[in-house]
C-alpha positions in Angstrom: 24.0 -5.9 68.8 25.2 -7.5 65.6 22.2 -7.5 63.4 20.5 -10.1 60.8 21.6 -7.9 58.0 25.0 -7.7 59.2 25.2 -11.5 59.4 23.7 -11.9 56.3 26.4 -9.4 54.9 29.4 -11.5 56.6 28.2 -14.4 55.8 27.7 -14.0 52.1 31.5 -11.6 52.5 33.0 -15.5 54.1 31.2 -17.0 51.2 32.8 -15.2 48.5 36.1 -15.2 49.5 36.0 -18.8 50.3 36.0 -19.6 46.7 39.1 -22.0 46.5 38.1 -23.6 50.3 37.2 -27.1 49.8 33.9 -28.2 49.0 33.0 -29.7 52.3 34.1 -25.9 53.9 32.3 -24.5 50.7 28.7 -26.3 51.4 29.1 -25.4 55.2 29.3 -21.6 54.4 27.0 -22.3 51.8 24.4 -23.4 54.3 24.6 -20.9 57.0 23.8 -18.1 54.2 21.0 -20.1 53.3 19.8 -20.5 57.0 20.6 -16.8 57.5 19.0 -15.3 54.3 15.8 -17.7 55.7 15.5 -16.1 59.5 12.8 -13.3 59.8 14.1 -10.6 61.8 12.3 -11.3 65.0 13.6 -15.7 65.0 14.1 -16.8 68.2 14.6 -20.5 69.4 15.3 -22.8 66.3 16.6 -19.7 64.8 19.1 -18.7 67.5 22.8 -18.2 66.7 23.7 -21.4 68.3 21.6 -23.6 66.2 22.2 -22.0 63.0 25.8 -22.0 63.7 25.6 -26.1 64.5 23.2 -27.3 61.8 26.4 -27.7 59.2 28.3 -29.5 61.7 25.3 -31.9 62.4 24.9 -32.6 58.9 28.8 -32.7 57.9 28.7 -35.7 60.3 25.5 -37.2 59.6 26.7 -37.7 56.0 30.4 -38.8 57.3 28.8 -42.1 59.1 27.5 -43.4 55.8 29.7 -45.8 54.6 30.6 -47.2 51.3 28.4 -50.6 49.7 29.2 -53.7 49.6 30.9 -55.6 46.6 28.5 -57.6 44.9 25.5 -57.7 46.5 22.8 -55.3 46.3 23.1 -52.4 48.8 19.7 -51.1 50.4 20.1 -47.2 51.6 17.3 -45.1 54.1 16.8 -41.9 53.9 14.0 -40.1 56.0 12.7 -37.1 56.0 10.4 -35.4 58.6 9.1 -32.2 57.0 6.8 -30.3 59.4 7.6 -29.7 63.0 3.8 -28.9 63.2 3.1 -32.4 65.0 5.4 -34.6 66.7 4.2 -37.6 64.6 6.5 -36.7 61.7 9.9 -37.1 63.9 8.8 -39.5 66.1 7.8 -42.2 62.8 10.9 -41.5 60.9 13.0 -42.4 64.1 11.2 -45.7 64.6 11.0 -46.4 60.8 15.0 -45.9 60.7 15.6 -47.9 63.6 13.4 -50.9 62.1 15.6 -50.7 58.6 18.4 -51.2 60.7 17.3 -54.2 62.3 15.5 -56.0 59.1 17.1 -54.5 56.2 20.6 -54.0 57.0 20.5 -50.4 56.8 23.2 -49.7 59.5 25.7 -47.2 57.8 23.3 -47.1 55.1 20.9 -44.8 56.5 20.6 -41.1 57.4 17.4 -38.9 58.7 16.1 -35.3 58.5 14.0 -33.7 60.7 12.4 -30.7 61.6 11.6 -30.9 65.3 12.8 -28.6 68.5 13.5 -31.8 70.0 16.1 -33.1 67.6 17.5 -30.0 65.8 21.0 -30.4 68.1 20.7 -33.9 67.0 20.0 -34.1 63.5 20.0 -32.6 60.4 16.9 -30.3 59.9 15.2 -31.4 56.9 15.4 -29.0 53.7 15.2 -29.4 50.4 18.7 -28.3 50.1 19.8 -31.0 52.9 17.6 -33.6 51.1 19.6 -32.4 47.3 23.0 -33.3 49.5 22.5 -36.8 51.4 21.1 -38.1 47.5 23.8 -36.2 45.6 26.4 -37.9 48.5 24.4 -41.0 48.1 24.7 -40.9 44.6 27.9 -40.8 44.2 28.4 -43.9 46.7 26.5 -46.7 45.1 26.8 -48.6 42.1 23.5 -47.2 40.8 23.1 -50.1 38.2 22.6 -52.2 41.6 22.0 -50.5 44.9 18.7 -49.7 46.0 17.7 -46.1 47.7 14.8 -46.0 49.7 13.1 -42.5 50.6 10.5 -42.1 53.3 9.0 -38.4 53.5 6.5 -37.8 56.0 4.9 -34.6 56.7 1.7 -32.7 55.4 0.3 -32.3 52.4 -1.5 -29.8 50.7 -4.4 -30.0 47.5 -2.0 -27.7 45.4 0.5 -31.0 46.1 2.8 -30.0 48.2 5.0 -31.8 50.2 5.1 -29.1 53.8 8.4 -28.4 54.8 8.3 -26.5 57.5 10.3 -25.0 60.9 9.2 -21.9 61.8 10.5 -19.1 62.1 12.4 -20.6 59.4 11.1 -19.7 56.1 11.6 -23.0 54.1 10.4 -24.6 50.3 7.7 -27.3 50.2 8.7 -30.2 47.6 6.1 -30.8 45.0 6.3 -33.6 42.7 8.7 -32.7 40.0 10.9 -31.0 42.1 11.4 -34.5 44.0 12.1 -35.9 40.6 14.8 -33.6 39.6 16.7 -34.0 42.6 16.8 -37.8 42.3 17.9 -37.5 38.6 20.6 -35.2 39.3 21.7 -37.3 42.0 22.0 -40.3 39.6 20.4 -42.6 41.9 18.4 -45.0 39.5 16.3 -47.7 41.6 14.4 -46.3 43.9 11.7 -46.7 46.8 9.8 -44.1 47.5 7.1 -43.9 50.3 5.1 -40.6 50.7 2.7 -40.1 53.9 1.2 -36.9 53.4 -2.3 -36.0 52.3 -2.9 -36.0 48.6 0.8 -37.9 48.0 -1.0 -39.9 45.2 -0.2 -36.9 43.0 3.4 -37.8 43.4 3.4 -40.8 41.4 3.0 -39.7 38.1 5.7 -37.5 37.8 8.2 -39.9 39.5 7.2 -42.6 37.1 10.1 -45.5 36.2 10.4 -48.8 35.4 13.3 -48.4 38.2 11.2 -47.0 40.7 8.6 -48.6 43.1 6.1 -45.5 44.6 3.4 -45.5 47.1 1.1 -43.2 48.6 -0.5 -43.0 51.4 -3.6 -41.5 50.2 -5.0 -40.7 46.5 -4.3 -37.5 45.0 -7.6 -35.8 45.9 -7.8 -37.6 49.5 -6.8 -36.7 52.5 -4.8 -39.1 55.0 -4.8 -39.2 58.5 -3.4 -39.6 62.3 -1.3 -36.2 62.3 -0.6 -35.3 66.4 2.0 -34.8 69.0 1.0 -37.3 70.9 0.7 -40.5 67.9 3.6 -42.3 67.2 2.7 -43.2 63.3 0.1 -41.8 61.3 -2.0 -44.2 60.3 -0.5 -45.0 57.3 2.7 -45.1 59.0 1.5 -47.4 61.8 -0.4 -50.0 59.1 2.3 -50.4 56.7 5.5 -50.1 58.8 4.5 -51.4 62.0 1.8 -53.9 61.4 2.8 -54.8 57.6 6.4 -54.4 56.8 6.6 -56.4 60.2 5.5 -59.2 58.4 7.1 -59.3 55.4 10.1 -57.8 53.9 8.7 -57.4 50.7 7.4 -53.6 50.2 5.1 -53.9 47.9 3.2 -57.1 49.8 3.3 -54.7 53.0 1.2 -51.7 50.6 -1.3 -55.0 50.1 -1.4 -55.8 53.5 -1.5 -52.4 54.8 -4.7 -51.1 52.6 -7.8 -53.4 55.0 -6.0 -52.1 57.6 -6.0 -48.3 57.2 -9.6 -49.0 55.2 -10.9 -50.4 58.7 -9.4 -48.0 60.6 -11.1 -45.4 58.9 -14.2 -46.7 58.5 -14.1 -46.9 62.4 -13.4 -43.4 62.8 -15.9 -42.1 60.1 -13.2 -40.9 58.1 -13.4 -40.7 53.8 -11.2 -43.2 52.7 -7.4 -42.5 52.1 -7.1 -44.6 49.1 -3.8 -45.6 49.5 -2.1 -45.5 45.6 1.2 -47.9 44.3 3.0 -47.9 41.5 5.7 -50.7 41.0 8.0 -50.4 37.8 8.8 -53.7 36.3 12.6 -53.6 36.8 12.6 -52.7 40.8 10.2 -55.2 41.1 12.9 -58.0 39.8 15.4 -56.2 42.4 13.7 -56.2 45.0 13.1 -60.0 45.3 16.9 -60.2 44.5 17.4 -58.2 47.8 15.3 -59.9 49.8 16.8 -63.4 48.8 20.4 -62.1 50.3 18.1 -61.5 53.9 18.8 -64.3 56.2 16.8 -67.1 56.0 15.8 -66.2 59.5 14.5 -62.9 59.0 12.5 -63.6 55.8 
């Protein structure tokens, strides 16, 4: 049998001799060591040779079907992210919140997901830091960043440390903390940004992402849990109050955090939960472009 260490060995042998291959071969090999290097020795399912061998492929073509913006007018992109394949919840909200950007924002082309679930992962990409660095350093380089729009939805757990979970056993992935998130947005040059975080203790995100470019919300405070994590939920409840109920109502985001916030409050209430505490931050400059974008919507939709 070929062992792990010889495929680590070969694949890290392809990589360096692969040196004047083209950068899309180059981040391909570049990947599989990474998946590799991350199996323990015993992985099994997610980690068979098949997958790992397909994840490049999934997510070479994933970033092939986003297509360049439009001339003058501002662009909107989606990018999710499911971090834990813990709970079904994760993959099952992203899905639905990508499919609703593509009816009421005009997201088709513009949008891409990650996800770490057994159901998807011959599907989609898995979700990585390192796959989340190359659909905003691909982004980045598509938009006009002085216009265009990125919006970024992670959902997974949370920790009290601050953590952002990213996880797929056996795979032995890297949690995203706050700063982290920060530097790969920078580097990617994207400038006005969305960001929605539901995750327990997300409101320590805010801070550190901080802009006048950037609108940020939370789905709980940074020393609160949030709630509705399960295989068998379709949104959290964050997710279900301010994408489902709210953002149904309105296409403006920051009105759908307002009318979101009695909802998830009741809801908790009900259950005898501590409150959430839901957190926003809105940066004076995306808050002018946003109400540009929502005045090229249809009248019909708005």
């Amino acid at each position: 049998m070929f062992r792990r260490a010889n495929w680590c060995a070969l694949a890290h042998a392809i990589a360096g001799g692969v040196k004047t291959a083209p950068p899309r071969l180059l981040a391909a090999v570049g990947f599989c060591v990474g998946m590799l290097v991350a199996l323990p020795s015993s992985g099994a399912g997610v980690a068979s040779e098949g997958v790992i061998a397909l994840q490049p492929k999934i997510l070479e073509h994933a970033l092939t079907t986003l297509v360049p913006p439009q001339p003058d007018r501002i662009n909107l992109y989606f990018v999710g992210f499911a971090g834990s394949s813990s709970q079904n919840v994760f993959m099952k909200e992203v899905k639905a919140v990508a499919a609703q950007f593509e009816q009421r924002f005009d997201t088709t082309g513009h949008s891409i997901v990650l996800i770490n679930n057994g159901a998807t992962v011959r599907e989609d990409p898995i979700a990585t830091r390192g796959t989340l660095a190359r659909v905003l350093d691909r982004i980045g380089a598509m938009i006009n960043p002085r216009r265009d729009i990125v919006f970024l939805y992670l959902s997974s757990h949370g920790s009290p440390d601050h953590e952002l979970s990213v996880s797929f056993p056996p795979l032995s992935l890297s949690d995203i903390d706050p700063r982290h998130l920060r530097r790969m947005l920078d580097a990617a040059g994207i400038k006005r940004r969305v960001i929605v975080i539901s995750a327990c203790y997300s409101g320590a995100f805010i801070e550190p992402l901080k802009t006048d470019d950037s609108l940020i919300i939370t789905a709980a405070a940074a020393n609160r849990p949030s709630f509705g994590c399960s295989n068998e939920a379709d949104y959290t409840y964050f997710g279900r109050a301010y994408f489902h109920d709210a953002l149904r109502r309105t296409h403006s985001f920051s009105k759908a955090f307002r009318l979101a916030q009695p909802i998830i409050a009741a809801r908790e209430r009900h259950e005898g939960y501590q409150p959430s505490n839901p957190q926003m931050f809105e940066g004076i400059n995306i808050a002018r472009a946003l109400v540009d974008f929502e005045h090229q919507l249809p009248l019909s939709d708005r």
